[in-house]
C-alpha positions in Angstrom: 0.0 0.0 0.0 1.8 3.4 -1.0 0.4 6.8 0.3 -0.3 9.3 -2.2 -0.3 12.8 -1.4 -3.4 14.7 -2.9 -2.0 18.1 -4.4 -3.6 21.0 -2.4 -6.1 23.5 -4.1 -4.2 26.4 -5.0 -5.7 30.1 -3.4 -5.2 32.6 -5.1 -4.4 35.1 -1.8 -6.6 38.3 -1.8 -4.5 41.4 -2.3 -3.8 43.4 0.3 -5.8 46.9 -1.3 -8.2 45.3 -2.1 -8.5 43.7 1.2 -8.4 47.5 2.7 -11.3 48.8 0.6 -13.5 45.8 1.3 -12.8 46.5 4.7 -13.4 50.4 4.0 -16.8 49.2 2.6 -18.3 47.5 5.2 -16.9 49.9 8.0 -18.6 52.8 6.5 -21.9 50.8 6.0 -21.4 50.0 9.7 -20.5 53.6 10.5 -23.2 55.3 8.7 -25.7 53.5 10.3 -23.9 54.5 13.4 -24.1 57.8 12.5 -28.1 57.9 12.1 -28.2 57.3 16.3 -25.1 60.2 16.8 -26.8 63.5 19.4 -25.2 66.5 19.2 -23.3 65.8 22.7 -19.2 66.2 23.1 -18.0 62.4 23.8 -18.6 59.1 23.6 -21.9 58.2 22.0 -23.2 54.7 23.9 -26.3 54.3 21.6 -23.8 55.2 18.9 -21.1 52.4 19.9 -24.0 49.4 20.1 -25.5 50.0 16.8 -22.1 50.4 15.3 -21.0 47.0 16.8 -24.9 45.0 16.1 -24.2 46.1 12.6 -20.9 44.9 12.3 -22.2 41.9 13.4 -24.7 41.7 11.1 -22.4 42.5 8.0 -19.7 40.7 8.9 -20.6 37.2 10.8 -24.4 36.7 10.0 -23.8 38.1 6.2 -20.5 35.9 5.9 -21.9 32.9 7.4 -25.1 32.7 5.5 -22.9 34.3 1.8 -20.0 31.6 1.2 -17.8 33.5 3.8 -18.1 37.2 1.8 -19.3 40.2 3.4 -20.8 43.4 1.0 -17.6 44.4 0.9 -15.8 40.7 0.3 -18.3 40.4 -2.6 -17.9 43.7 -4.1 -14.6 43.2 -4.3 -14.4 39.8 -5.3 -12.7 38.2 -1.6 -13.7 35.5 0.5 -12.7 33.9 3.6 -12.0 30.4 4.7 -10.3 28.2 6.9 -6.7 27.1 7.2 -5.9 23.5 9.0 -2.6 22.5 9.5 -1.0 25.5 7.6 -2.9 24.4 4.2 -6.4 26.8 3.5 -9.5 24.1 3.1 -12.4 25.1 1.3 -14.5 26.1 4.0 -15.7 28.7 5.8 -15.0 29.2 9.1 -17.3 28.2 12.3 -19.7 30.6 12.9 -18.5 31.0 16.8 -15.1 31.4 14.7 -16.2 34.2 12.7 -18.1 35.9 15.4 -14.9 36.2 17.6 -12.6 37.2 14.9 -14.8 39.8 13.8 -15.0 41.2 17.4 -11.5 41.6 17.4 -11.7 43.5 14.1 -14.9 45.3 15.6 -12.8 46.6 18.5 -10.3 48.2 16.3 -12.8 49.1 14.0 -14.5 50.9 16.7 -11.8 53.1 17.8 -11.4 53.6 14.2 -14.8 55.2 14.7 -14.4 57.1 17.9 -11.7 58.5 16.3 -13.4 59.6 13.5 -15.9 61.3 15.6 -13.3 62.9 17.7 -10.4 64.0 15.7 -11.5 67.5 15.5 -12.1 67.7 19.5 -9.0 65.6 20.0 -6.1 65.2 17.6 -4.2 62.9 20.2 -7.4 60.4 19.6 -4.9 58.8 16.7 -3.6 56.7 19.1 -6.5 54.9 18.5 -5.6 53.8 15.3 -2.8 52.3 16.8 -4.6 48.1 17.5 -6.0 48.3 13.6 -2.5 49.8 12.0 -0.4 47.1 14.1 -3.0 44.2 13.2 -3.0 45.2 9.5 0.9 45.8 9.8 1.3 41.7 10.3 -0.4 41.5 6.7 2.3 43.7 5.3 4.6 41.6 6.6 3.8 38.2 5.8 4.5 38.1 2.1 3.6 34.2 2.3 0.1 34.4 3.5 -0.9 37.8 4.0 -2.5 36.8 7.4 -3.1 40.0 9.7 -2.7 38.8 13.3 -6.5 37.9 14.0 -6.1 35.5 10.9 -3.4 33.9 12.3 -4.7 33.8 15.9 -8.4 32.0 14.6 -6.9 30.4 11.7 -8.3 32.2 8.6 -7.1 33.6 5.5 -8.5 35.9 2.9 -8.5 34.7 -0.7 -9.7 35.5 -4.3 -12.6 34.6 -5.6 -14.6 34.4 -9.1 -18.1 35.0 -7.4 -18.5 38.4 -6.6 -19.1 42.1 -8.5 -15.4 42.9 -9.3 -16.0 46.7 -8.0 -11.9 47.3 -8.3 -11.7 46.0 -11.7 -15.3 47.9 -12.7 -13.2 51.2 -10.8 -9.8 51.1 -13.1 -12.2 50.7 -16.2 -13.9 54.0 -15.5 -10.8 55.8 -14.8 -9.2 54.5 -18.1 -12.3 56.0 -20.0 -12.5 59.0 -18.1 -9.6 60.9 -20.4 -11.2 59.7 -23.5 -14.5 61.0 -22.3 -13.4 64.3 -21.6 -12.3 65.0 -25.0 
């Protein structure tokens, strides 16, 4: 009896821009229906922090969960997520308890994305608050192999290409190509 070793699916890894504007996408969804709940007040907005976070839930763990592991933005943008086991990606989504506390690591630093947002004008030192979402997309940067940020690696996740979706970035360069010719 001789073992043969099945050849692994090959994953195209999602780019890393267009990981940021899917990303971008489904934070200012999240964000602007944040924003609906936002009183006039100088501070933290409470009502404004728990729909920000339901949202985020909804867009990115019920949405993923129930859509072949892509968010709006995922989709738009032609990304999905699955599972890695044993350091080779299978064709699966993650668990849903999986997604739900990765994304609520990304929801916290999405969050203070958002308080900063809010505040920057009140408080410039509120950068620091960029500083969990610039170190956990800094691991990204940094692993040219499998361009996991740290809260892929920690659940065991990567983000990869995929052929269902709208192809927004490729729709994007398109326009700007014709834009010169249109202008003449």
């Amino acid at each position: 009896m001789t073992l043969v070793k099945v050849n692994q699916r090959h994953y195209p890894k999602g780019d890393l821009t267009r990981r940021g504007m899917a990303l971008a996408m489904d934070f200012f969804g999240a964000w602007l229906l944040s924003s609906m709940v936002r009183s006039n007040e100088i501070g933290i907005q409470f009502a404004q922090i728990f729909v920000f976070i339901f949202a985020w839930l909804i867009f990115r763990v019920v949405v993923v969960y129930n859509n072949q592991g892509q968010s709006l933005g995922r989709w738009a943008f032609d990304l999905k997520i699955l599972e890695v086991v044993n350091g080779e990606i299978v064709n699966r989504i993650p668990q849903f308890q999986t997604l739900l506390l990765r994304e609520g690591v990304i929801c916290f630093s999405s969050l203070l994305l958002s308080i900063f947002l809010g505040n920057i004008i009140l408080n410039p030192a509120a950068v620091v608050l960029l500083l969990p979402l610039i170190i956990d997309g800094g691991a990204a940067l940094s692993d040219t192999q499998m361009r996991q940020a740290f809260h892929d690696r920690f659940f065991r996740t990567v983000i990869v290409s995929s052929r269902r979706g709208y192809s927004l970035d490729i729709k994007i360069k398109r326009l700007v190509e014709k834009f010169p010719r249109n202008m003449r």
